[in-house]
VOGU-3710 file (C-alpha; in Angstrom, 3 decimals, decimal comma):
1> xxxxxxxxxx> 56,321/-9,179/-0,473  55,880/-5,425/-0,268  51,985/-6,239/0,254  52,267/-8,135/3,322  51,589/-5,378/5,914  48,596/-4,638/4,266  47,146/-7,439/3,179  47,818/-8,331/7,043  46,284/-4,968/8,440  43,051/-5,619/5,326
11> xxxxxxxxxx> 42,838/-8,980/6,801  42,513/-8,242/10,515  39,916/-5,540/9,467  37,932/-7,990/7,174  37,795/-10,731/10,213  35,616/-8,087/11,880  33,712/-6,288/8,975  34,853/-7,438/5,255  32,080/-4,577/3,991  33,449/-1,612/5,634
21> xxxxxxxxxx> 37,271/-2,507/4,069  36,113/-3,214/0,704  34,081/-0,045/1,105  36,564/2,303/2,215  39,854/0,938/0,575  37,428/1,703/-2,904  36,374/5,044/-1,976  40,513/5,560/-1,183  40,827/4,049/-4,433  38,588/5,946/-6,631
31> xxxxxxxxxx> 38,287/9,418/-4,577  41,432/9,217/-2,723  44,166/9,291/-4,738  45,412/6,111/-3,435  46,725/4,282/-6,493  47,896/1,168/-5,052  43,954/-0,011/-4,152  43,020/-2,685/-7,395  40,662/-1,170/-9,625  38,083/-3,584/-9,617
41> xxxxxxxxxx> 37,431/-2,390/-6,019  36,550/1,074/-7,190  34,004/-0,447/-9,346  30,378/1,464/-8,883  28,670/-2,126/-8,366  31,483/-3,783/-6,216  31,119/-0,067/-3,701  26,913/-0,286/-4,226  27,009/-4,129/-3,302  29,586/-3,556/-0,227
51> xxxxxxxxxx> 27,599/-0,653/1,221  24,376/-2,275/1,037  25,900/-5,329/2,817  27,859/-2,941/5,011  24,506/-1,260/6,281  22,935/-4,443/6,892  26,571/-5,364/9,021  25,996/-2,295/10,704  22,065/-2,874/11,994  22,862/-6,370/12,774
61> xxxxxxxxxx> 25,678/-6,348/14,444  24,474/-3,927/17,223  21,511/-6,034/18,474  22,060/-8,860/21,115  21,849/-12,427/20,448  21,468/-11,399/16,735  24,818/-10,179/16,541  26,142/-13,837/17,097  23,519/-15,554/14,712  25,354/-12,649/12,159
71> xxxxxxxxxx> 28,653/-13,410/13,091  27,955/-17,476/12,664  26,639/-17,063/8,908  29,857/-14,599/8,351  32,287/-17,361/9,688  33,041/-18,180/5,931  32,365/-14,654/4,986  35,059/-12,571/6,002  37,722/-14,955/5,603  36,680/-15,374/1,802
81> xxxxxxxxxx> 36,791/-11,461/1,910  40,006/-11,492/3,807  41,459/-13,997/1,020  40,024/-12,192/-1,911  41,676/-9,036/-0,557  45,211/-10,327/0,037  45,221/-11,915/-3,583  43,877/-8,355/-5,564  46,136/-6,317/-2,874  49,343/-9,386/-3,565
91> xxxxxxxxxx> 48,834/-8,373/-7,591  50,315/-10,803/-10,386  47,583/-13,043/-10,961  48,535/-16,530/-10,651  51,847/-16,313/-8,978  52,852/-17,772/-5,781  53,330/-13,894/-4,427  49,087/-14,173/-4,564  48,565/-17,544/-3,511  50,705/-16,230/-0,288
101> xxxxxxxxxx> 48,682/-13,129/-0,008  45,290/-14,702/-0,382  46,464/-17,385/2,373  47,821/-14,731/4,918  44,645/-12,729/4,013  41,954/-15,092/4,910  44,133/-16,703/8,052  44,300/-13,411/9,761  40,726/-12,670/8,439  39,436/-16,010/10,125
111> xxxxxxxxxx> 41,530/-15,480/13,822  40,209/-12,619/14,130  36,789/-13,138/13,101  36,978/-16,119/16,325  37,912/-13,280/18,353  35,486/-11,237/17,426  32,781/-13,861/17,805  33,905/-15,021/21,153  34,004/-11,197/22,737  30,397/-10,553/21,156
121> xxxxxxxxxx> 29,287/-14,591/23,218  30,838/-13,370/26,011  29,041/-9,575/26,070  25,660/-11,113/25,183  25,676/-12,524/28,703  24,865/-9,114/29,739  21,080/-8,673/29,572  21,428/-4,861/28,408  21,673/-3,827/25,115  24,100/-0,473/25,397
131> xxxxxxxxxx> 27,216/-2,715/26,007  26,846/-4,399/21,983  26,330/-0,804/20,759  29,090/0,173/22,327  31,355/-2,693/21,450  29,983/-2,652/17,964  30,697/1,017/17,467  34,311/1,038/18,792  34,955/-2,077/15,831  33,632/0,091/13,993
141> xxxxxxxxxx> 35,694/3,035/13,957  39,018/1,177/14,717  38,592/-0,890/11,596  38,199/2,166/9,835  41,130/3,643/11,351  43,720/0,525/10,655  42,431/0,565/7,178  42,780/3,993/6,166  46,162/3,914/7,838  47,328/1,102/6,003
151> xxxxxxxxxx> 46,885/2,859/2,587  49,464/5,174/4,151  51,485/3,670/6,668  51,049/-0,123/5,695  53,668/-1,246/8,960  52,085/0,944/11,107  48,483/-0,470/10,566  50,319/-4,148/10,621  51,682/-3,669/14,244  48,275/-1,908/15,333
161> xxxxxxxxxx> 46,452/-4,855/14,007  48,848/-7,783/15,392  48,580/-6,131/18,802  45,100/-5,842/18,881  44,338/-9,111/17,706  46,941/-10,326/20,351  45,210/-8,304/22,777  41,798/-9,622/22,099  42,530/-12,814/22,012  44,093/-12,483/25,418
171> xxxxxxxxxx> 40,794/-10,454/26,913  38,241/-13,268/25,105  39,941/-16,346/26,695  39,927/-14,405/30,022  36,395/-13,537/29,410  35,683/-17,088/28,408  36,476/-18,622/31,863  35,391/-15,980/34,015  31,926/-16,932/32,579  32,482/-21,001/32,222
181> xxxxxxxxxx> 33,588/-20,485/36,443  30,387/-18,236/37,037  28,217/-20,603/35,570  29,737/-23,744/37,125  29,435/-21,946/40,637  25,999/-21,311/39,783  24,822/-24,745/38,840  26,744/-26,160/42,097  24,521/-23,559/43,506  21,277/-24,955/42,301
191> xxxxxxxxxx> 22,441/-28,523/43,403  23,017/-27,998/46,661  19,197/-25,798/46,896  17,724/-28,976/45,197  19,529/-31,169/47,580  17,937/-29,277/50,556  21,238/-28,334/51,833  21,542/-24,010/52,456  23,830/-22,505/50,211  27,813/-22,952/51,083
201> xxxxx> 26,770/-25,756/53,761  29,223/-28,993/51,995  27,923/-32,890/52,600  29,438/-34,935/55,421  30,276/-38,213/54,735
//
């Protein structure tokens, strides 16, 4: 399938904001010259409907705590919009060449969405708020980036989206224990204070 890279690329990008791709690959669509984006994106209500969601995405998702409550509801979200995308991007309704394209669509829309939701767990542990914003904002711009490039340069975008969800997934299982080891330490910490015994004394038998 020609489509593949960028129904790959469109569904990396929707795993982390399914607004801002239907969003921008209709403004390419209608404003941009770029043929190849399905029509019924470019539709004034689908573009009204995605931006309004898409500003809501882009409050949300920059607050602590409500950020993951956001990402939770959107766990069946953004892999519908992932699917949706790779069928309408696969063209030939009702051939296997969809059925393919909506799979690979809302499987890469879904990994990545984990990914997302575990990094955004793991930075809520941090009490301040300028760590989400900043998180928040550079999702923000790189799925932007992938998905305008993959109007243009569909492999490109492909290979910057497989590393980077390779690359998060990596950082967000690191992440993951360093914070299931802190908070085992801590706990052991609390027993032994309960226990009466100073902290890093051990029990002699």
């Amino acid at each position: 399938m020609e489509a593949l890279p960028w129904i790959f690329s469109s569904g990396w990008a929707s795993g982390i904001n399914g607004y801002a791709v239907v969003v921008i690959l209709g403004l390419m669509g209608r404003f941009g010259g770029a043929e190849d984006v399905p029509d019924v994106l470019t539709r004034t209500d689908v573009l009204v409907a995605a931006a309004v969601m898409f500003a809501l995405d882009l409050i949300a998702d920059k607050i602590p705590y409500l950020d993951s409550t956001w990402d939770a509801v959107h766990t069946a979200v953004r892999p519908t919009i992932g699917a949706v995308l790779g069928a309408l991007l696969a063209g030939d309704a009702g051939t296997l060449g969809e059925a393919v394209g909506a799979t690979v669509g809302g499987t890469t829309a879904l990994v990545s969405h984990l990914v997302k939701a575990g990094l955004r767990a793991a930075v809520n542990t941090s009490p301040e708020p300028a760590s989400n914003i900043a998180v928040s904002a550079t999702e923000d711009v790189t799925v932007a980036s992938v998905v305008a490039l993959s109007v243009l340069h569909p492999w490109l975008a492909a290979t910057v989206a497989a590393v980077l969800l390779c690359l998060g997934t990596v950082v967000v299982v690191l992440v993951l224990r360093r914070i299931r080891r802190f908070r085992r330490e801590r706990r052991e910490r609390r027993a032994r204070r309960a226990a009466g015994r100073p902290p890093g004394s051990r029990a002699t038998g």
